[in-house]
C-alpha positions as CSV (number, residue, x, y, z in Angstrom):
1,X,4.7,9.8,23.5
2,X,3.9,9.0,20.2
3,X,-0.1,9.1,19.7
4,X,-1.7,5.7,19.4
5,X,-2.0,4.2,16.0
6,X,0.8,6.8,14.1
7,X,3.1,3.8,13.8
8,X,0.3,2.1,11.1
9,X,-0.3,5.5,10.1
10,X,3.2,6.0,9.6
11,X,3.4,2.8,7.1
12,X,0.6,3.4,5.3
13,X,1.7,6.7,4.4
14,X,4.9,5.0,3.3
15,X,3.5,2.3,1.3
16,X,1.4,4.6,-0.8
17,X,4.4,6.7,-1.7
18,X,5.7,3.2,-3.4
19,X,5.3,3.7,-7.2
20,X,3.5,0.5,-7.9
21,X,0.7,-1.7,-6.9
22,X,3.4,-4.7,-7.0
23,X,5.7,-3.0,-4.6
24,X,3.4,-3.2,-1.9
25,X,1.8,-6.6,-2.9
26,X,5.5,-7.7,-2.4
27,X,5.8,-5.6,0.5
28,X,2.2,-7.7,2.2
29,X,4.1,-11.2,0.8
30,X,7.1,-10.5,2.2
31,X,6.1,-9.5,5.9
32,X,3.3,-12.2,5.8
33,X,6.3,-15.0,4.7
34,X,8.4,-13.6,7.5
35,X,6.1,-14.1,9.8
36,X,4.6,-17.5,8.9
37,X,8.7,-18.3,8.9
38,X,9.5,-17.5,12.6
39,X,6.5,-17.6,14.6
40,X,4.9,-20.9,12.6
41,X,1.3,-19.2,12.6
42,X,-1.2,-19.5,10.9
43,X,-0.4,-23.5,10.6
44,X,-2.5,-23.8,7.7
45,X,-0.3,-21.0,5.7
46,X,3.7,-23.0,7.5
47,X,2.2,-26.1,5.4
48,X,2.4,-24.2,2.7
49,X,6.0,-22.4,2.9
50,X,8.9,-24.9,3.1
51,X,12.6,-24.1,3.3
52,X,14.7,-25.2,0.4
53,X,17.6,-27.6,1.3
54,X,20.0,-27.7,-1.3
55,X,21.8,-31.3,-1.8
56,X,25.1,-30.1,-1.0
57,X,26.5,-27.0,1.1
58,X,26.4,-24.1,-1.0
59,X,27.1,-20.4,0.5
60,X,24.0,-19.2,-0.6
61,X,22.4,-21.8,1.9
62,X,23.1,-19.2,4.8
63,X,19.9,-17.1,3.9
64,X,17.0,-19.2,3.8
65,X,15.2,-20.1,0.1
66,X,11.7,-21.4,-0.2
67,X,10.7,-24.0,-2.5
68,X,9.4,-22.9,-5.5
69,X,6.4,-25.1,-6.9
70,X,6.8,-25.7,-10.9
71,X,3.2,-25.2,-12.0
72,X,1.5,-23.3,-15.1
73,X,1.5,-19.9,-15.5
74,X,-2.2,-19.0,-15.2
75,X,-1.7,-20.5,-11.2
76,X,1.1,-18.8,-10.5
77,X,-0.4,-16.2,-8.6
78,X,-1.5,-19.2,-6.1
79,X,-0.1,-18.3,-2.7
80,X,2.3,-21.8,-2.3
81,X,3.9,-20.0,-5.8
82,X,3.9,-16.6,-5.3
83,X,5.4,-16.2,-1.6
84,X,8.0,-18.6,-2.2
85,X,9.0,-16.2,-5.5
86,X,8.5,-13.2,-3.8
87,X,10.7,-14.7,-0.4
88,X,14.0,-15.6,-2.9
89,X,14.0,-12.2,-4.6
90,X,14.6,-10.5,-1.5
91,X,18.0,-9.8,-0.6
92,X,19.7,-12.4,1.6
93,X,20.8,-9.8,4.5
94,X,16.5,-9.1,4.4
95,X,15.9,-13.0,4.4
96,X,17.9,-13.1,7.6
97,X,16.4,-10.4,9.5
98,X,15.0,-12.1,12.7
99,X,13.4,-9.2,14.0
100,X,10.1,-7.9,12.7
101,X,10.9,-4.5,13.6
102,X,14.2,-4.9,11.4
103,X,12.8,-6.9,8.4
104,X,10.2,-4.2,7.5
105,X,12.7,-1.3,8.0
106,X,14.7,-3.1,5.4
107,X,12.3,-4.2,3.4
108,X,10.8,-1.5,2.4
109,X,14.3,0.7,2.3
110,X,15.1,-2.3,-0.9
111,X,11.4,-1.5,-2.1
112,X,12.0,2.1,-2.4
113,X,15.1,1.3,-3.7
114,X,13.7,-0.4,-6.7
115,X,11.2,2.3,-7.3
Protein backbone atom coordinates (compact mmCIF):
# COMPACT_ATOMS: atom_id res chain seq x y z
CA UNK A 1 0.00 0.00 0.00
CA UNK A 2 1.49 3.01 -1.15
CA UNK A 3 1.97 5.56 1.94
CA UNK A 4 -0.40 8.44 2.02
CA UNK A 5 0.52 11.50 0.20
CA UNK A 6 3.62 9.80 -2.27
CA UNK A 7 1.29 10.22 -5.17
CA UNK A 8 1.79 14.48 -4.72
CA UNK A 9 5.12 13.59 -3.63
CA UNK A 10 5.63 11.73 -6.60
CA UNK A 11 4.60 14.85 -8.89
CA UNK A 12 6.28 17.28 -7.25
CA UNK A 13 9.43 15.41 -7.55
CA UNK A 14 8.61 15.29 -11.29
CA UNK A 15 7.76 18.71 -11.88
CA UNK A 16 10.99 20.05 -10.40
CA UNK A 17 13.05 17.84 -12.68
CA UNK A 18 11.25 19.97 -15.63
CA UNK A 19 14.02 22.37 -16.96
CA UNK A 20 12.00 25.53 -16.87
CA UNK A 21 9.79 27.62 -14.75
CA UNK A 22 7.35 27.76 -17.95
CA UNK A 23 7.19 24.00 -18.20
CA UNK A 24 5.43 23.73 -15.07
CA UNK A 25 3.45 27.01 -15.27
CA UNK A 26 2.14 25.22 -18.49
CA UNK A 27 1.96 22.11 -16.69
CA UNK A 28 -0.62 24.18 -13.59
CA UNK A 29 -2.53 25.83 -16.93
CA UNK A 30 -3.02 22.89 -18.47
CA UNK A 31 -4.46 20.57 -15.55
CA UNK A 32 -6.37 23.65 -14.19
CA UNK A 33 -8.02 24.10 -18.12
CA UNK A 34 -8.77 20.42 -18.02
CA UNK A 35 -10.50 20.56 -15.27
CA UNK A 36 -12.53 23.74 -15.52
CA UNK A 37 -13.37 21.83 -19.11
CA UNK A 38 -15.06 18.59 -17.77
CA UNK A 39 -16.15 19.13 -14.42
CA UNK A 40 -17.49 23.00 -15.12
CA UNK A 41 -15.96 24.21 -11.61
CA UNK A 42 -15.01 26.82 -10.39
CA UNK A 43 -18.05 28.65 -12.53
CA UNK A 44 -16.37 31.87 -12.24
CA UNK A 45 -13.10 30.38 -14.05
CA UNK A 46 -15.96 28.05 -17.14
CA UNK A 47 -16.98 31.88 -17.87
CA UNK A 48 -13.89 32.44 -18.74
CA UNK A 49 -12.82 29.31 -21.03
CA UNK A 50 -15.00 28.92 -24.13
CA UNK A 51 -14.62 26.25 -26.80
CA UNK A 52 -13.87 27.41 -30.27
CA UNK A 53 -16.49 26.49 -33.03
CA UNK A 54 -15.06 26.81 -36.25
CA UNK A 55 -17.68 28.07 -39.13
CA UNK A 56 -17.36 25.00 -40.99
CA UNK A 57 -16.29 21.30 -40.26
CA UNK A 58 -12.76 21.14 -40.18
CA UNK A 59 -10.78 17.80 -38.90
CA UNK A 60 -8.99 19.62 -36.46
CA UNK A 61 -12.44 20.39 -34.80
CA UNK A 62 -12.27 16.73 -33.22
CA UNK A 63 -9.89 18.06 -30.37
CA UNK A 64 -11.38 20.87 -28.64
CA UNK A 65 -9.67 24.68 -29.26
CA UNK A 66 -10.41 27.51 -26.88
CA UNK A 67 -10.94 30.89 -27.94
CA UNK A 68 -8.17 32.99 -27.92
CA UNK A 69 -8.89 36.74 -26.91
CA UNK A 70 -6.92 39.37 -29.22
CA UNK A 71 -5.74 41.83 -26.63
CA UNK A 72 -2.27 43.75 -26.12
CA UNK A 73 0.75 42.19 -25.23
CA UNK A 74 1.41 43.60 -21.74
CA UNK A 75 -2.24 41.62 -20.74
CA UNK A 76 -1.47 38.64 -22.17
CA UNK A 77 -0.55 36.97 -19.26
CA UNK A 78 -4.38 37.61 -18.08
CA UNK A 79 -5.79 34.18 -17.39
CA UNK A 80 -8.90 34.39 -20.31
CA UNK A 81 -5.48 34.73 -22.66
CA UNK A 82 -3.08 32.59 -21.34
CA UNK A 83 -5.11 29.29 -20.74
CA UNK A 84 -6.80 29.40 -23.93
CA UNK A 85 -2.91 29.66 -25.46
CA UNK A 86 -1.56 27.30 -23.30
CA UNK A 87 -4.93 24.64 -24.04
CA UNK A 88 -4.23 24.85 -28.24
CA UNK A 89 -0.50 24.18 -27.89
CA UNK A 90 -1.10 20.99 -26.44
CA UNK A 91 -1.29 18.03 -28.57
CA UNK A 92 -4.76 17.10 -29.76
CA UNK A 93 -4.58 13.27 -28.48
CA UNK A 94 -3.74 15.38 -24.76
CA UNK A 95 -6.79 17.84 -25.47
CA UNK A 96 -8.92 14.77 -25.68
CA UNK A 97 -7.86 12.95 -22.65
CA UNK A 98 -11.12 12.60 -20.51
CA UNK A 99 -9.57 11.18 -17.66
CA UNK A 100 -7.61 13.19 -15.17
CA UNK A 101 -5.46 10.34 -14.31
CA UNK A 102 -4.62 10.04 -18.18
CA UNK A 103 -4.28 13.83 -19.11
CA UNK A 104 -1.47 14.50 -16.57
CA UNK A 105 0.43 11.17 -17.43
CA UNK A 106 0.49 12.67 -20.87
CA UNK A 107 0.91 15.85 -20.20
CA UNK A 108 3.76 15.86 -18.55
CA UNK A 109 5.34 12.81 -20.79
CA UNK A 110 4.90 15.97 -23.95
CA UNK A 111 6.52 18.36 -21.20
CA UNK A 112 9.47 16.32 -20.68
CA UNK A 113 9.52 15.86 -24.08
CA UNK A 114 10.03 19.39 -24.95
CA UNK A 115 12.73 19.79 -22.35
Amino acid sequence: MPEPGSHRRQTAASLATLASGEAVVTYKLAELTHKVRTTATPTYLSELVQTHAPPRALRSSDAPLLVVHRIHTELARRFSVAVPSTWNSLPADIRLCENILTFKHHLKTHLFKLT
